[in-house]
N, C-alpha and C positions, 0 to 999 in steps of 0.2 A: 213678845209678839211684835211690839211697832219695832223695837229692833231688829227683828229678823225683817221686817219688810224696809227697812230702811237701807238695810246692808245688800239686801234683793235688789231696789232701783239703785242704787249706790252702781252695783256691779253689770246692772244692763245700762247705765249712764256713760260707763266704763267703755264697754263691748260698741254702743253705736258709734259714740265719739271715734273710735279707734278704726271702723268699717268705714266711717262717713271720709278720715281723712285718705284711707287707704284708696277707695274712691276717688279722690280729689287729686291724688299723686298717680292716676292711672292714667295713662296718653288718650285711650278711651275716653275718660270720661271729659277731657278737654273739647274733644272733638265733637262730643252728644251738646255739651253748654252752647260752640259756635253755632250748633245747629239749631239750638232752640229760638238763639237769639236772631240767628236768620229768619227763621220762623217769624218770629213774631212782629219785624221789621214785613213779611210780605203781606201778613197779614194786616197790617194798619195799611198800606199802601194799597191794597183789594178793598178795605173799608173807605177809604177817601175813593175810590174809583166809582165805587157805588154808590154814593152818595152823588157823584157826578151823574151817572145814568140816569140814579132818580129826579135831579133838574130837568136832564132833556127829554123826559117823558113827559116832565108834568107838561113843556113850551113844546112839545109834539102834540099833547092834547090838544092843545089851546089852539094852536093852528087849525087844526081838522077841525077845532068846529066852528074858528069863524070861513075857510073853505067852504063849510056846509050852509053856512049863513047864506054867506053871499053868492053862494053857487043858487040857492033858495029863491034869495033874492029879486035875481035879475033873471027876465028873460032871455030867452036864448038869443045869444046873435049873431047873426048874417056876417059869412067872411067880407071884409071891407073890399076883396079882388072879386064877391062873387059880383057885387051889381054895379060894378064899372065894367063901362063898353070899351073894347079893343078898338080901336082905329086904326093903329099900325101894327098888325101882326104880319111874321115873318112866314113868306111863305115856305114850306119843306121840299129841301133836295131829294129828288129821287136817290132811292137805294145804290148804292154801286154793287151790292150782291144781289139784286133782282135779273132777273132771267131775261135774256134779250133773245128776240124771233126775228 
């Protein structure tokens, strides 16, 4: 009985080996290996990328909320042009398309 099973994987050790090379000699399957290997080069290169994103999220946080701090902070203030007085303002040309009587 172990010889009958021995000579059983004996003869499927046989058969894959023989599948696996038949495989490997197909123009196909040359083409499916470039592709995995592409693969997996885009995939590291999506994972570095993300790991970039997740930096600029954490120093996007961090911004907004010292923004919030110091928006919090201080009160509000007065455009520096609104409480300086004009003393030389220009006076305005009349219209050249206004209506003449």
């Amino acid at each position: 009985m172990a010889d009958r099973k021995q000579e059983l994987l004996g003869r499927l050790a046989d058969l894959s080996e023989a599948s696996i090379q038949r495989l490997a000699e197909a123009p196909v399957a040359d083409r499916a290996v470039q592709a995995l290997k592409g693969l997996a080069d885009r995939v590291d290169e999506l994972q570095r990328r993300t790991r970039g994103v997740e930096n600029l999220e954490k120093r996007l946080t961090a911004l907004e909320k010292k923004v919030d701090y110091l928006s919090r902070a201080k009160a509000p203030r007065r455009s520096s042009s609104a409480g300086r007085s004009r003393t030389g303002t220009a006076k305005k040309k009349p219209s050249s398309t206004a209506k003449k009587t």
